[in-house]
C-alpha positions in Angstrom: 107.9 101.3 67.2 110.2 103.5 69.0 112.1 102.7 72.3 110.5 106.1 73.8 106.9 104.6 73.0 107.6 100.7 74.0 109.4 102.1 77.6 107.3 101.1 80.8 105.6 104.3 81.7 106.7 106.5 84.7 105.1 105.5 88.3 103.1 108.7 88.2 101.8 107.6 84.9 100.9 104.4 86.5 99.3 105.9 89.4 97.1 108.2 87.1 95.9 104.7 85.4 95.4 102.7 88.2 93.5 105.5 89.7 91.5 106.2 86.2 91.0 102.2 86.3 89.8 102.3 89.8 86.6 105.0 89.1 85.4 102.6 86.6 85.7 99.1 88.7 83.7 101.3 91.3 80.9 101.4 89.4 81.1 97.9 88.2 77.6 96.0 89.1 78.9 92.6 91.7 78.1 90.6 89.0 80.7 91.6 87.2 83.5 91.8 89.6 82.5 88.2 90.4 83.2 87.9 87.0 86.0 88.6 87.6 87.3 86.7 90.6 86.2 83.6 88.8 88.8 84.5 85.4 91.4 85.1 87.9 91.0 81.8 89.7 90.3 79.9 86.2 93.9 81.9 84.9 96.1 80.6 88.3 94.8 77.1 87.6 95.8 77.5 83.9 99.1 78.8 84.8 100.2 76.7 87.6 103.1 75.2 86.1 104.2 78.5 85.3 104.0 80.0 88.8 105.6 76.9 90.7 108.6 77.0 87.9 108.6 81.1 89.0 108.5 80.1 92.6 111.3 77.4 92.4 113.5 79.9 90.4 112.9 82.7 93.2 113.6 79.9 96.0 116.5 78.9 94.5 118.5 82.1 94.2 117.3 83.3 97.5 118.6 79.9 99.1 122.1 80.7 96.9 121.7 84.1 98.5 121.2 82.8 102.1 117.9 84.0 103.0 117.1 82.8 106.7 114.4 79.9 107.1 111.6 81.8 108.4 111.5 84.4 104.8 112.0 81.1 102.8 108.8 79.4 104.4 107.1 82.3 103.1 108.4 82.5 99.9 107.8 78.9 98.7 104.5 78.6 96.8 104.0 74.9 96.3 101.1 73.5 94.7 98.9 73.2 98.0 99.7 76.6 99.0 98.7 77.5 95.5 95.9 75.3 95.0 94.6 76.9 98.8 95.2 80.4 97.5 92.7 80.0 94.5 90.4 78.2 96.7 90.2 81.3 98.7 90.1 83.7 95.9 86.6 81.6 95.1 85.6 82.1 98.5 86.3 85.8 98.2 83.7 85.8 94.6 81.2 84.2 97.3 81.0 86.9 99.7 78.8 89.4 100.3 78.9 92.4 97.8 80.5 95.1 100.2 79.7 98.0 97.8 76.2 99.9 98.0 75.2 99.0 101.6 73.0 101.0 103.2 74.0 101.7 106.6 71.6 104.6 107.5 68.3 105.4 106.0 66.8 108.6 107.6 64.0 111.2 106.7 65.4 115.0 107.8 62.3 116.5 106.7 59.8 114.9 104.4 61.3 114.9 101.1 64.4 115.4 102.0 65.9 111.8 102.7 69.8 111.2 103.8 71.8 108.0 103.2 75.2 106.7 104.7 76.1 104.0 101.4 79.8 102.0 101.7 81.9 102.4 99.2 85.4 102.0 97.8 88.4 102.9 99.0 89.9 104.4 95.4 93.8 103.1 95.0 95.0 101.1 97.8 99.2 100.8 97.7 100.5 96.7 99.2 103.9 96.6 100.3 105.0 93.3 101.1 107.9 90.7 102.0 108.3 88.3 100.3 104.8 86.5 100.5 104.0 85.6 96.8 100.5 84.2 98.0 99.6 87.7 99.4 99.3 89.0 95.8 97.0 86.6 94.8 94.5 87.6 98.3 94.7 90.4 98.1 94.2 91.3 94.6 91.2 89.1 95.1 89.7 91.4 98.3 90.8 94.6 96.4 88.7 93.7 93.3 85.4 92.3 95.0 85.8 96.0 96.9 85.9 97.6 94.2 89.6 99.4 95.1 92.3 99.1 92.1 95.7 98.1 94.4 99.3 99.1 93.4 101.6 95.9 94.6 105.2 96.0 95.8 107.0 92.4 96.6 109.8 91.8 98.2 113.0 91.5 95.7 112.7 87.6 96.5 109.6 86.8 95.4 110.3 89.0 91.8 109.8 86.7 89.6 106.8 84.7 91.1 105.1 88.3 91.7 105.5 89.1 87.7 104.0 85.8 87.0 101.4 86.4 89.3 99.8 89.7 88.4 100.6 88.7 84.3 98.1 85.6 85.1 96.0 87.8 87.0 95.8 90.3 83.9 94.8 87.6 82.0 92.0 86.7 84.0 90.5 90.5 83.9 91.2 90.9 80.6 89.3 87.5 79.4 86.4 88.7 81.9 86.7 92.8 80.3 88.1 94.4 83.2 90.9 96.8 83.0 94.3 94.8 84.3 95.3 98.3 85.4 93.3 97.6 88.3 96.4 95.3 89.4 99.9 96.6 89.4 103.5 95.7 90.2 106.1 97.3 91.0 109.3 96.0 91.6 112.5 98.2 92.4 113.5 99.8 96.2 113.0 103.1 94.2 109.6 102.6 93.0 108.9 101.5 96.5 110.0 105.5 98.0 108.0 107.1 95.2 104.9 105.6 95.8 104.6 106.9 99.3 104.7 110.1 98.0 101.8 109.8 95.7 99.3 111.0 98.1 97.0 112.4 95.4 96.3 108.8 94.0 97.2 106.7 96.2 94.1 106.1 99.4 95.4 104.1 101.5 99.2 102.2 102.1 99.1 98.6 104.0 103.1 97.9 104.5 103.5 94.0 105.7 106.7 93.9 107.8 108.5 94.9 111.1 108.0 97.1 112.9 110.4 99.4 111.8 109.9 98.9 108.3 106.2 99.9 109.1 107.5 103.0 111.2 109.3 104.1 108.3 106.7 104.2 105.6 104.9 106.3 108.8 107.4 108.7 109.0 107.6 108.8 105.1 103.9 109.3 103.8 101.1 111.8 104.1 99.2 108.8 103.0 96.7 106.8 105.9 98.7 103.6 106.8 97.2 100.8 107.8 100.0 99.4 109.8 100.5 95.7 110.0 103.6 94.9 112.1 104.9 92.1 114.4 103.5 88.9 115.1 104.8 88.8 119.5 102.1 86.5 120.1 101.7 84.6 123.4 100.4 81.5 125.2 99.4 81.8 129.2 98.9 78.5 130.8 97.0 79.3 133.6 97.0 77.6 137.3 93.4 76.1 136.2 94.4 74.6 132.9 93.4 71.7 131.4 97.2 70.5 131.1 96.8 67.5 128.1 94.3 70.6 126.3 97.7 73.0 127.0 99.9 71.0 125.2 98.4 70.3 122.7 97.2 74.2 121.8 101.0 75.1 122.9 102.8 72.5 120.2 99.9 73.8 117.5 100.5 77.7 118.1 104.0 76.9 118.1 104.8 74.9 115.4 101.9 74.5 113.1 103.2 77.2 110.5 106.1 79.0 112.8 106.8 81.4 110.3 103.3 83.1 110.6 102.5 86.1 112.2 100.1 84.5 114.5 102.6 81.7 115.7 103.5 81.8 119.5 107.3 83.0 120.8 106.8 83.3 124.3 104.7 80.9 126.7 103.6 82.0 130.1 103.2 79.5 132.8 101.8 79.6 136.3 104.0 79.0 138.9 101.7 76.8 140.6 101.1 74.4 137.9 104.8 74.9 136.6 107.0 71.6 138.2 104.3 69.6 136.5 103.4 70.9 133.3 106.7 72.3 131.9 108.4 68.8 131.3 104.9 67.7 129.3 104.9 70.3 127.1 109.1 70.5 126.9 108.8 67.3 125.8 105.9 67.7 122.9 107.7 70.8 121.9 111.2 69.5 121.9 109.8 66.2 119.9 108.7 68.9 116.7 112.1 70.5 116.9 111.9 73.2 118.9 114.6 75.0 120.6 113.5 76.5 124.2 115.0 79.1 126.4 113.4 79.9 130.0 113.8 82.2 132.7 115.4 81.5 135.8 112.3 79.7 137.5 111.9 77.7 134.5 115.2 76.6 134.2 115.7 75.1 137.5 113.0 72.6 135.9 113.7 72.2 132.4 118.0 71.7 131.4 117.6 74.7 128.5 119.6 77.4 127.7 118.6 80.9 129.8 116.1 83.4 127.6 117.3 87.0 128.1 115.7 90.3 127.7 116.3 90.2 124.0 114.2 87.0 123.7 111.0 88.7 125.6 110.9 91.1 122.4 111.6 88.9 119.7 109.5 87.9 117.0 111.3 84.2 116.0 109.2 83.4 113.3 111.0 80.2 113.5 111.2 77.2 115.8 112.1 78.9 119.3 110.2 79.3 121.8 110.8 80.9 125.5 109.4 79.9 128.7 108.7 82.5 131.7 107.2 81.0 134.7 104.5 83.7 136.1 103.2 84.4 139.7 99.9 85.2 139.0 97.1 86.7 135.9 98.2 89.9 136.8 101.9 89.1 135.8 101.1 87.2 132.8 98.6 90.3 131.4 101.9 92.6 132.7 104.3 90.8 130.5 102.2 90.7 127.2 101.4 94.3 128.0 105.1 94.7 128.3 106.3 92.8 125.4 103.4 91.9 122.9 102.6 93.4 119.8 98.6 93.6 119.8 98.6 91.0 117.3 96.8 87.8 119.1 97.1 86.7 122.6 95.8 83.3 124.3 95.0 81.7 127.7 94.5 78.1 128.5 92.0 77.6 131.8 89.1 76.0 133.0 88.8 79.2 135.3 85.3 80.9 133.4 86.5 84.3 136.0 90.0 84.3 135.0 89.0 83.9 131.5 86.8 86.7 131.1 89.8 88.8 132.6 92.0 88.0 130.6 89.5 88.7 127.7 88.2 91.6 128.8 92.5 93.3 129.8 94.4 92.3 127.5 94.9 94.6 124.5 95.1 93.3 121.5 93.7 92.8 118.0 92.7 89.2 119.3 92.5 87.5 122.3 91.7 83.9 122.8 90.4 81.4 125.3 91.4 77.1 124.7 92.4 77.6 121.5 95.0 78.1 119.2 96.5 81.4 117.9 96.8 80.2 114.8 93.7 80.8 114.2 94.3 84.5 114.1 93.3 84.5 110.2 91.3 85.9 107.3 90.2 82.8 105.7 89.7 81.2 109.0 88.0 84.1 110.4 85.6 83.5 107.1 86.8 87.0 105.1 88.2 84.9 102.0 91.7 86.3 102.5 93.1 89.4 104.0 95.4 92.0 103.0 96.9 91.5 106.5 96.5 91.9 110.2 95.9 95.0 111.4 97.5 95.7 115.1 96.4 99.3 115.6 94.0 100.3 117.9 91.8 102.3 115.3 90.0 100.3 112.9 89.8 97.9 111.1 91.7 95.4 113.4 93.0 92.1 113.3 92.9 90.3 109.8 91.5 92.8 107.7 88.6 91.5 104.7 86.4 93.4 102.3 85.1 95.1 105.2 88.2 97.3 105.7 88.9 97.9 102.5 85.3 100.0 102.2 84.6 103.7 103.6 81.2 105.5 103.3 79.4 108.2 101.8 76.7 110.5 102.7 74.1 110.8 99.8 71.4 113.8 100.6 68.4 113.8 98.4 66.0 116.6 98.8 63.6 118.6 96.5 64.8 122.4 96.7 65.2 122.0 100.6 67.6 125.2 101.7 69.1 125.1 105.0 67.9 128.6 106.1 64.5 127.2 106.6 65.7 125.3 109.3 67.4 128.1 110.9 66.3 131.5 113.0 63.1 132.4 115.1 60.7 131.1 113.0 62.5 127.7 111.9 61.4 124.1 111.0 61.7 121.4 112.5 63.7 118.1 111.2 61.5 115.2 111.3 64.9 112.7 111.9 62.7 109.8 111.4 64.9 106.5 110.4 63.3 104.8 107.1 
């Protein structure tokens, strides 16, 4: 065999199969894509060892490389993240087929009958940080959806990625699916060219900041399906339950930090300020956490001053800063102000204040006595996600089988011609829903 035949093929070439390997999943009946979730659970378990040795070598060199805490939480795959990961790619197999749905029925004229029926996306192009457990989700979601998906880690997470998606391809292949359904790519390069493979690529979901999303935006004449920063906050309000406060405020905060849905700023209401700050200072400060505070919550708590810099940051780590609010009005201002539309929470035993705050604030989710943490596919009951949606249009928040589905309109008639309904003389539709 020559080199020229053996070579990997061009991304174009790869596109063209995925795409070719996408029609054919389509079609697949859900018995058989459940088929295939299973082999790709059954292959992780096999391969475990193998992963978590991948894993440790990525983790290793990117601590040599000093990659900052909040990346390296996300990059370690340890066996309970992994064993977790597979749990939810059963759950996933479980679900509800998403494919074939009928979503409107309707008689135009009698014989001529009109259906709206979901369906897959086509090609769906992943680019990612380094989050080695995303591949495994959503290659999951993209197969029970029917979609094929064309994957792009971060450079850290290279060698757990090629481990990943060579177990996954195992597990299609044992269960006689295509394993072009699921591909990697893995250079800066590859990453560029893909955005410009608008005539087989559907749909791009980039996993970062927000000016890495911005710039495969201003890239692509591909949809995006942005998925941006995690500026999530916690509002205390004047008629909170405080011991409840603490204890959502230490969970939101510290729980997984580096998650998108962690908290970095807390609001506080003045009135309740002088007592409640110290309570949850101390909770907070007893899991590590480093706090900064505005003026008025400085002249309670002895921590360094937050700035205008800390109101806009996404820590993703164990920080946290404290503003001490006037009123609802200013806390919804500030989130308004600062937040990303990601997931916002209030703390009260005010039903009224509650529903305002539900009912203004603006984002993908907003929360009443809980945490924000639980601003999550699996938790929401999806399986997994592909990520977390913060744009207005949808799908928002964490994004399941359900986003990853459009429609189609299927028309059956029996020589029907639409100049019959038409002019002086013409018929009427029936528009009678079946």
């Amino acid at each position: 065999m020559t080199a020229s035949q053996t070579a990997v093929p061009p991304l174009i070439e790869i596109a063209r199969q995925t795409r070719q390997a996408a029609r054919h999943l389509a079609v697949l009946p859900t018995e058989a894509r459940n088929r295939a979730i299973e082999g790709i659970a059954e292959a992780l378990e096999a391969a475990t060892p193998d992963i978590l040795a991948a894993n440790a070598a990525d983790c290793q060199a990117a601590q040599a490389e000093g990659i900052n805490p909040a990346l390296y939480a996300r990059l370690k795959l340890d066996e309970n993240k992994l064993r977790a990961a597979i749990a939810g790619v059963r759950d996933v197999g479980r679900l509800a087929d998403p494919i074939g749905a009928v979503q409107i029925q309707r008689e135009l004229d009698i014989g001529l009958i009109l259906k709206r029926i979901t369906c897959p996306l086509g090609v769906l192009g992943i680019i990612f940080e380094a989050r080695p457990d995303a591949v495994i989700q959503i290659s999951s979601l993209a197969i029970k959806s029917g979609n094929a998906v064309i994957l792009k880690g971060g450079r850290e997470a290279l060698r757990s990625c090629e481990t990943l998606v060579q177990t996954i391809h195992q597990g299609l292949d044992q269960a006689g699916i295509d394993p072009a359904v699921v591909q990697l790519l893995t250079t800066r390069e590859e990453t560029l060219a893909l955005l410009k493979l608008d005539h087989y690529v559907d749909l791009i979901i980039p996993r970062g900041s927000n000016s890495f999303v911005r710039f495969v935006q201003d890239n692509t004449r591909i949809p995006v399906l942005g998925h941006a920063d995690g500026l999530c906050h916690l509002y205390v309000d004047a008629a909170a339950n405080l011991d409840q406060a603490v204890a959502i405020a230490v969970d939101a905060k510290t729980q997984y930090p580096a998650a998108c849905n962690a908290i970095e700023t807390l609001l506080v209401h003045r009135a309740i300020a002088p007592t409640f700050l110290p309570q949850v200072a101390t909770a907070l400060q007893a899991q590590n956490v480093t706090l900064r505070g505005d003026d008025l919550t400085c002249r309670i708590l002895n921590i360094a001053a937050a700035t205008e810099t800390d109101w806009a940051t996404e820590y993703s780590d164990l920080l946290l800063s404290i503003k001490v609010v006037e009123s609802l009005e200013a806390a919804i201002d500030h989130i308004h102000t600062y937040g990303s539309r990601h997931t916002e929470a209030i703390v009260t035993e005010d039903v009224a204040t509650a529903a305002t705050f539900l009912a203004q604030v603006d984002a993908a989710g907003v929360y009443h006595n809980c945490s924000t943490r639980f601003a999550d596919g699996f938790r929401y009951g999806f399986g997994a996600e592909v990520g977390i949606s913060t744009q207005k249009m949808p799908p928002r928040g964490p994004v399941g089988l359900e986003g990853l589905v459009t429609y189609k309109y299927q028309l059956v008639g029996q020589g029907q011609i639409a100049a019959t309904y038409t002019g002086p003389e013409a018929k009427p539709f029936t528009h009678r829903d079946l």
